[in-house]
N, CA and C atoms as an extended XYZ file, in Angstrom:
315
Properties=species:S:1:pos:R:3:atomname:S:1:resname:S:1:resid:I:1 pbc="F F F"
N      -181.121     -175.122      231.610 N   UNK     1
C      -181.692     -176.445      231.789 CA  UNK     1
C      -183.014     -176.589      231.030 C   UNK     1
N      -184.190     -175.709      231.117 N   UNK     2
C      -185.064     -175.811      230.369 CA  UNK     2
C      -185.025     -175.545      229.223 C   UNK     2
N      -183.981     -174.706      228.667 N   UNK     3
C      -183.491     -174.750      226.859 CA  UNK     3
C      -183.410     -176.377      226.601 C   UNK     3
N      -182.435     -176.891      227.506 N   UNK     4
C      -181.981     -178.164      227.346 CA  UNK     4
C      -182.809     -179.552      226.863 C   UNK     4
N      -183.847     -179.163      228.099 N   UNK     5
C      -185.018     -180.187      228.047 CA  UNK     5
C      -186.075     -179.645      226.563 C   UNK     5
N      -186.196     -178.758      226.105 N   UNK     6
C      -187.156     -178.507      225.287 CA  UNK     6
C      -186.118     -178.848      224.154 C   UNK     6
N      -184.999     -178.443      223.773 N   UNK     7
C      -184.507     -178.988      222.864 CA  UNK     7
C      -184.480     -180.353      222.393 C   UNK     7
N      -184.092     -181.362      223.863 N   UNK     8
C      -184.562     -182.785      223.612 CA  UNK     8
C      -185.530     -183.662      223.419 C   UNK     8
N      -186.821     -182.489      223.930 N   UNK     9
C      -188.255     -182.647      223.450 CA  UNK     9
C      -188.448     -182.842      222.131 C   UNK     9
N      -188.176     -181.851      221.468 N   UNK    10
C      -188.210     -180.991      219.763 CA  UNK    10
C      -187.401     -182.844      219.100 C   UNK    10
N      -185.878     -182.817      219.642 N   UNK    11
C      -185.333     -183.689      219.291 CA  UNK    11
C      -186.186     -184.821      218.613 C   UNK    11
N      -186.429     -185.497      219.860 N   UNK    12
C      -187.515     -186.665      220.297 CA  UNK    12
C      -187.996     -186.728      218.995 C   UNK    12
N      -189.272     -185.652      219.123 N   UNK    13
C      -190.437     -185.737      218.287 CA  UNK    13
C      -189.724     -185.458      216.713 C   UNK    13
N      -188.669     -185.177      216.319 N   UNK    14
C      -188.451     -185.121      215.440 CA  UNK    14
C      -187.975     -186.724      215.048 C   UNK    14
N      -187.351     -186.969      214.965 N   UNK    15
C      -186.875     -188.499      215.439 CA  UNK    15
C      -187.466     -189.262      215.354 C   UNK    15
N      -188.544     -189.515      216.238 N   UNK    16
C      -189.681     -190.142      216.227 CA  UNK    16
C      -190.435     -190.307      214.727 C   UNK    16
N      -191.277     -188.769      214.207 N   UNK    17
C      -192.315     -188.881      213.024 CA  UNK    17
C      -191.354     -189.162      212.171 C   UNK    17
N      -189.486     -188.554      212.119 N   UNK    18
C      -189.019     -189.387      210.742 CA  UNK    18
C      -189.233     -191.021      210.210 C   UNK    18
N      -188.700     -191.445      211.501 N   UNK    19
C      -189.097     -192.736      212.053 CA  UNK    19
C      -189.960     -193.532      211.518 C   UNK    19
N      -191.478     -192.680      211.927 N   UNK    20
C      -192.481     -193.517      211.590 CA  UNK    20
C      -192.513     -193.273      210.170 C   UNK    20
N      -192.595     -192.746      209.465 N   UNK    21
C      -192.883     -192.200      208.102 CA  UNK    21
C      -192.348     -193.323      207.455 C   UNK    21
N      -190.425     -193.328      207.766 N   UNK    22
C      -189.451     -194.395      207.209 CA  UNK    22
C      -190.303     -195.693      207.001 C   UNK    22
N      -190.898     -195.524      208.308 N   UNK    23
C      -191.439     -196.915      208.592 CA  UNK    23
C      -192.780     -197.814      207.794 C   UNK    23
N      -193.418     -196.393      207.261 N   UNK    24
C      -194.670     -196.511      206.932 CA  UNK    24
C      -194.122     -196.734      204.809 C   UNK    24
N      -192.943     -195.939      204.735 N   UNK    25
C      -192.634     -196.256      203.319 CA  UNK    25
C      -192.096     -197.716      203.416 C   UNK    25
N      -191.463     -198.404      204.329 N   UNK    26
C      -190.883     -199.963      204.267 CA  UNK    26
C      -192.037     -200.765      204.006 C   UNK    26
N      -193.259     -200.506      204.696 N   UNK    27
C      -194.671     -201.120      204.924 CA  UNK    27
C      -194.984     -201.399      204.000 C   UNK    27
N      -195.209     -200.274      203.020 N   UNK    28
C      -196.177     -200.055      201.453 CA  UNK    28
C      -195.095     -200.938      200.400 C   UNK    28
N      -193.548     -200.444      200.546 N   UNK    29
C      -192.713     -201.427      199.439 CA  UNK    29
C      -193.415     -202.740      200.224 C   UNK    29
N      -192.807     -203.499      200.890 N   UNK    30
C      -193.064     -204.506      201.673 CA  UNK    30
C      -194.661     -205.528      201.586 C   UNK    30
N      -195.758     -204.379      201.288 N   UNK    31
C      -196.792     -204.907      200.878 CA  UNK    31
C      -196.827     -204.724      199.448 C   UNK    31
N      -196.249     -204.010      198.949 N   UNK    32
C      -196.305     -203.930      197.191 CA  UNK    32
C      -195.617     -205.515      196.281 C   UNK    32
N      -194.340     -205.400      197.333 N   UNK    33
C      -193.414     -206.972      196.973 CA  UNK    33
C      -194.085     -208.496      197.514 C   UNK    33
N      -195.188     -208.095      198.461 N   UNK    34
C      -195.543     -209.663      199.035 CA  UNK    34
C      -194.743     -209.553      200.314 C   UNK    34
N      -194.147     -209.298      200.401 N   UNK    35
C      -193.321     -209.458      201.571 CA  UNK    35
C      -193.742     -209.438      202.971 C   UNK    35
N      -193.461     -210.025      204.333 N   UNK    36
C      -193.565     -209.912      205.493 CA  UNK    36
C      -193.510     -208.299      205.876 C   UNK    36
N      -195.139     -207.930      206.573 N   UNK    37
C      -195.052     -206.694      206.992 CA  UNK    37
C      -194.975     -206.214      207.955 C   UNK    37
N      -195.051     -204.960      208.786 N   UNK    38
C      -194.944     -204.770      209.703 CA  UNK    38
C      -195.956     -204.544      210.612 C   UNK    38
N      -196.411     -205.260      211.846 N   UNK    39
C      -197.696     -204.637      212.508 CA  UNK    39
C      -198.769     -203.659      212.356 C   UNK    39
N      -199.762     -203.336      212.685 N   UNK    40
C      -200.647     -202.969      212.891 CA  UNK    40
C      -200.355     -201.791      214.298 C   UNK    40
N      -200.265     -202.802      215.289 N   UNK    41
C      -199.955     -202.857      216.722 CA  UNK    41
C      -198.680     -201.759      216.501 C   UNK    41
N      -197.640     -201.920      215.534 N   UNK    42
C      -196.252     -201.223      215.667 CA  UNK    42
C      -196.577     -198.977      215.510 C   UNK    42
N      -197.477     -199.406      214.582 N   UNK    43
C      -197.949     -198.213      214.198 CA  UNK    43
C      -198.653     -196.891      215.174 C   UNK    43
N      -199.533     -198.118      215.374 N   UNK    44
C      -200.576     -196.910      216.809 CA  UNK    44
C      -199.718     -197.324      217.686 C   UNK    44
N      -198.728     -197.924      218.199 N   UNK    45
C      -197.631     -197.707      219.355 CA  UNK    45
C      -196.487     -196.548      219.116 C   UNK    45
N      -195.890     -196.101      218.307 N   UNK    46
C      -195.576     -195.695      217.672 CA  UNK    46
C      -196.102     -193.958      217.386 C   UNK    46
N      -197.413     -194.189      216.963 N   UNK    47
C      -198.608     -192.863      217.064 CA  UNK    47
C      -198.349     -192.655      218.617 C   UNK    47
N      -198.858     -193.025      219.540 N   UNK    48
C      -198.938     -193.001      221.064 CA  UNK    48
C      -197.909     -192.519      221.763 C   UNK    48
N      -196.536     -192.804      220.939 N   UNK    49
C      -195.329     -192.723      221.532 CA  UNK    49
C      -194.654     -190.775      221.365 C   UNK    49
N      -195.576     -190.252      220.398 N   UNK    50
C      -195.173     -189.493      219.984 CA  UNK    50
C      -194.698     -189.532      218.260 C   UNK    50
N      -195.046     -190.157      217.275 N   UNK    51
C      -194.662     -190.232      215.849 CA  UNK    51
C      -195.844     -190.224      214.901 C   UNK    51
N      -197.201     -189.952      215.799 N   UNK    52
C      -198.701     -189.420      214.685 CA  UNK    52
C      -198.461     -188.371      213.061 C   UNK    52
N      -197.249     -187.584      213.899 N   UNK    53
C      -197.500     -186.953      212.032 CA  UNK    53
C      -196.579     -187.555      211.345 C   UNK    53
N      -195.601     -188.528      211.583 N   UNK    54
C      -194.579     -189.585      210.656 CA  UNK    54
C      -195.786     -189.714      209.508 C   UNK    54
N      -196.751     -191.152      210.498 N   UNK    55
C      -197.614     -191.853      210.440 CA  UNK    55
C      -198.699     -191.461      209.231 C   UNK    55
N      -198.931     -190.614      209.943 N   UNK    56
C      -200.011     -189.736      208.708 CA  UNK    56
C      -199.535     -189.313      207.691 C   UNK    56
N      -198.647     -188.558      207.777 N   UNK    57
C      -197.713     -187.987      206.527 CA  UNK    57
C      -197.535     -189.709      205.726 C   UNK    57
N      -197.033     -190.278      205.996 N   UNK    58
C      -196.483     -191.590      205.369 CA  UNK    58
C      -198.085     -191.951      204.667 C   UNK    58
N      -199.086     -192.104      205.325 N   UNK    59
C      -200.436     -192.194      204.807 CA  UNK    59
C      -200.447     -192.004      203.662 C   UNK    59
N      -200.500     -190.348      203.946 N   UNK    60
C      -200.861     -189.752      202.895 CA  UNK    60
C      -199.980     -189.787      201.496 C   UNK    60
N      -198.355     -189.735      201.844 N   UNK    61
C      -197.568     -189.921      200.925 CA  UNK    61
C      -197.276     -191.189      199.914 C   UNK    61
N      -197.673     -192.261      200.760 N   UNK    62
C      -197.642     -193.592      200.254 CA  UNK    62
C      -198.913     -194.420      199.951 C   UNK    62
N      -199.496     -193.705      200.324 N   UNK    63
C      -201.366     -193.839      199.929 CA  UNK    63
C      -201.054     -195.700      200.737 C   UNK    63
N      -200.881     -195.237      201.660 N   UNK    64
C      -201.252     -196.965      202.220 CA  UNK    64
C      -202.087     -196.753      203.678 C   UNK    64
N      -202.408     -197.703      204.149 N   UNK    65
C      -203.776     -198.153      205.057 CA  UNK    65
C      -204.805     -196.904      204.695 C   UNK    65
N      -204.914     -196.384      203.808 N   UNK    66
C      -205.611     -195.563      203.560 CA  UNK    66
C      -207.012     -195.885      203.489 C   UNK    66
N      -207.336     -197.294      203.512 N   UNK    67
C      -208.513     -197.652      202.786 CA  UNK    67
C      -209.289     -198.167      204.374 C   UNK    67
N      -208.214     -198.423      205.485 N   UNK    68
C      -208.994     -198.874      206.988 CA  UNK    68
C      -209.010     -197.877      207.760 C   UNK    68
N      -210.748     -197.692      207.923 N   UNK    69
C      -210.998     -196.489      208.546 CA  UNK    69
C      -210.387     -196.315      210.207 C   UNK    69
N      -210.461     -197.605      210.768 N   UNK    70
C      -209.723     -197.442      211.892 CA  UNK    70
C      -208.522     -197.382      212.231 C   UNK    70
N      -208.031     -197.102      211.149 N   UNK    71
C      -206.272     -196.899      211.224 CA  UNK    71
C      -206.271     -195.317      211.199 C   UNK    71
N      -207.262     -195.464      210.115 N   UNK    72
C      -206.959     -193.561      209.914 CA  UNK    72
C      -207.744     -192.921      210.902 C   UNK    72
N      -208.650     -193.477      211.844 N   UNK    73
C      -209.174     -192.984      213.225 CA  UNK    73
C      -208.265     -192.572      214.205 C   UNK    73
N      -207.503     -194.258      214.416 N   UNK    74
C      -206.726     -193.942      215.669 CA  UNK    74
C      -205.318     -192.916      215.199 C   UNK    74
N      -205.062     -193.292      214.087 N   UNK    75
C      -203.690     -192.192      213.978 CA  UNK    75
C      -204.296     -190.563      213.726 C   UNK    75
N      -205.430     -190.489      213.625 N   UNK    76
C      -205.627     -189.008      213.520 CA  UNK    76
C      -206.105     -188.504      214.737 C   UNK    76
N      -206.607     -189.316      215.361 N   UNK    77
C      -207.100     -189.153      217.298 CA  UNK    77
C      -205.260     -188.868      217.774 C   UNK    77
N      -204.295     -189.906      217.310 N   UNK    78
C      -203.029     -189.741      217.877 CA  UNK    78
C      -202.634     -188.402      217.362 C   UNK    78
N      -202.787     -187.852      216.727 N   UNK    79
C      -202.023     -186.848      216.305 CA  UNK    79
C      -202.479     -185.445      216.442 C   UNK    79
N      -203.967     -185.429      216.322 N   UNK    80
C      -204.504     -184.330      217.422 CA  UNK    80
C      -204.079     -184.209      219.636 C   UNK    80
N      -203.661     -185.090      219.509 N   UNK    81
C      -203.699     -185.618      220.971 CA  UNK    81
C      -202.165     -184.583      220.661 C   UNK    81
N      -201.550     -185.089      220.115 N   UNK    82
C      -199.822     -184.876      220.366 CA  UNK    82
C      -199.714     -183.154      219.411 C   UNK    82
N      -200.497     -183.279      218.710 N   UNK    83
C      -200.909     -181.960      218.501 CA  UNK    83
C      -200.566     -180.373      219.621 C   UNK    83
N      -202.181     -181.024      220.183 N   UNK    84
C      -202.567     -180.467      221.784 CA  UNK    84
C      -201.721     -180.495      222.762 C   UNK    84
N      -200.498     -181.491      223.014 N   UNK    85
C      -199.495     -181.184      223.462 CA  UNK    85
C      -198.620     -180.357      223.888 C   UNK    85
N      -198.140     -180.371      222.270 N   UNK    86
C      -197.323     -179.566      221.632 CA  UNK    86
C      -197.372     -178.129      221.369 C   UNK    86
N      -198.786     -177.871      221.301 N   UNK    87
C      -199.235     -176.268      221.470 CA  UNK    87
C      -199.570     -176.096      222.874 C   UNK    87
N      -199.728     -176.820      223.471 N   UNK    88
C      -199.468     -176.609      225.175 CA  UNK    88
C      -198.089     -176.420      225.804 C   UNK    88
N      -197.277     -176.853      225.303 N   UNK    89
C      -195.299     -177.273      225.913 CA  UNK    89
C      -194.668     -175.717      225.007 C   UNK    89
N      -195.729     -175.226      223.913 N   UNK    90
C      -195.058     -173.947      223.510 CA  UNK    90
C      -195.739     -172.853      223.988 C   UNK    90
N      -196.429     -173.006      224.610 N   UNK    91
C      -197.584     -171.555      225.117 CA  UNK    91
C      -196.871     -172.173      226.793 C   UNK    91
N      -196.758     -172.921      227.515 N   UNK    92
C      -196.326     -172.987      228.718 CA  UNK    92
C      -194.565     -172.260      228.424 C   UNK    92
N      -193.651     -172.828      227.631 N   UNK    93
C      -192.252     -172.449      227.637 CA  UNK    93
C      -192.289     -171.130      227.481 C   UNK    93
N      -193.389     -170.503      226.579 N   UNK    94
C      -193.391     -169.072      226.098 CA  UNK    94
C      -193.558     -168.178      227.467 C   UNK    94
N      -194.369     -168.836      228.230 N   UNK    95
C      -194.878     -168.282      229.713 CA  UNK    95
C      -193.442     -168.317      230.821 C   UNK    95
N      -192.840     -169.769      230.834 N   UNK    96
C      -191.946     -169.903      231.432 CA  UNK    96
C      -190.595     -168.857      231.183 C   UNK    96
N      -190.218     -168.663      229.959 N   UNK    97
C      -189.508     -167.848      229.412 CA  UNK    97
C      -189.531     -165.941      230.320 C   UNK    97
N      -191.163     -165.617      229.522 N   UNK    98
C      -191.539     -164.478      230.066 CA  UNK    98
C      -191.407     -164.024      231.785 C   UNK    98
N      -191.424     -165.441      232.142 N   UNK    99
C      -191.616     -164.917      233.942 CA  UNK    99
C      -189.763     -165.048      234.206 C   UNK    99
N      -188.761     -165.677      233.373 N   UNK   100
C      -187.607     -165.458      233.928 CA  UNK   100
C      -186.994     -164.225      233.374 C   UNK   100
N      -187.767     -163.394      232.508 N   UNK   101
C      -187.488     -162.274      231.795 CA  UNK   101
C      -187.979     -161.309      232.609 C   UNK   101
N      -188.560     -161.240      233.503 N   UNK   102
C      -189.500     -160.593      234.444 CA  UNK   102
C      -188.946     -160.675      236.003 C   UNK   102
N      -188.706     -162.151      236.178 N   UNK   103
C      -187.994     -162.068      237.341 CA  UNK   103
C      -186.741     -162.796      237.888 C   UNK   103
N      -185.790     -161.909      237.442 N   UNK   104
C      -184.259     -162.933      236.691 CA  UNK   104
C      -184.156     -163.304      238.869 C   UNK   104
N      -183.031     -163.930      238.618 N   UNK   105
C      -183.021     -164.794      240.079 CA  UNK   105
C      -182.096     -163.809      240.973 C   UNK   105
């Protein structure tokens, strides 16, 4: 069961930053063509949700909102946050692991 759940964790977050990234290359064509873009709001919801390194990665790859410092605030606050998480959910599973290796049922 807890293989299960951490796998769908991993899932998630994978899913998710492809996601945003996708999302962040539609943005930059989209503002390159004139075109109707996508939120502001969609992005740091998005960051929050779990998809900060899409987000950033897409940043960096597409050199877009690069130039508003509070974009690149809140998505780098989001992504240390989910960061810290994430090295928490693998140092706890690593623990969880060890104690059923230690004390099978």
């Amino acid at each position: 069961m807890a293989a299960l759940l951490k796998d769908l964790a991993y899932d998630y977050f994978l899913l998710v930053n492809v996601a945003s990234f996708l999302l962040m290359g539609v943005d930059k064509l989209s503002a390159v063509r004139g075109e109707s873009r996508i939120p502001e709001k969609w992005f740091f919801t998005i960051s929050m949700v779990g998809g900060p390194f899409g987000v950033f990665l897409g940043m960096v790859v597409f050199h877009h909102k690069t130039r508003k410092a509070y974009f690149g605030f809140i998505v780098t606050l989001a992504l240390i946050i989910h960061a810290l998480i994430l090295i928490i959910l693998i140092i706890l599973s690593q623990q969880f692991t060890f104690y059923l290796i230690n004390n099978p049922f």
